[in-house]
N, C-alpha and C positions, 0 to 999 in steps of 0.2 A: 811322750809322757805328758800326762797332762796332771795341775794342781787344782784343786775346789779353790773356788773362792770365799767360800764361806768356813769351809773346818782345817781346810791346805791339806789335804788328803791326797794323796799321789795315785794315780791310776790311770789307765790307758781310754778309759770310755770318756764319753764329751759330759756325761750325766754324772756323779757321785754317787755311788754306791752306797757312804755311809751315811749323806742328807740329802738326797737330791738335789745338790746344789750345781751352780751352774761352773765350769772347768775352763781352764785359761792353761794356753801354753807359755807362759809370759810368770816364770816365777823362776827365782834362785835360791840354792840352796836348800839342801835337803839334811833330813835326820832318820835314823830308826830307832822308834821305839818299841822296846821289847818286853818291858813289863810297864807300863804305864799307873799303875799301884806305889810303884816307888820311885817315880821319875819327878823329880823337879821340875824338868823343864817341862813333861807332858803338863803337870797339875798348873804352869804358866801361862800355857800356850791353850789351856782348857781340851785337852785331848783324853777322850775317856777309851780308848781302845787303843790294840798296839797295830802296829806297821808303821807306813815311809809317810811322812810329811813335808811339804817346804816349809821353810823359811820365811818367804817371802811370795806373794802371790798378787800379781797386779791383773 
């Protein structure tokens, strides 16, 4: 599993799906979010769609 480094989007390709951004396997922790409309932490974390994101992504 691999994290973006630029939105922490979780996905298996080396490319980003949601920004073509570039992926790191080097990230802890993850979340789902599942409605992103009423998520705090998504509206924090600047996340406009739902699915898995890290935490943390180095």
């Amino acid at each position: 599993m691999n994290a973006c480094t630029k939105c922490h989007f979780l996905t298996e390709e080396k490319v980003c799906p949601k920004c073509s951004g570039e992926t790191s396997k080097e990230w802890q922790g993850y979340c789902i979010v599942t409605d992103h409309t009423k998520s705090l932490f998504a509206r924090k974390m600047g996340i406009t769609a739902n699915g898995r994101y890290a935490l943390r992504v180095r």
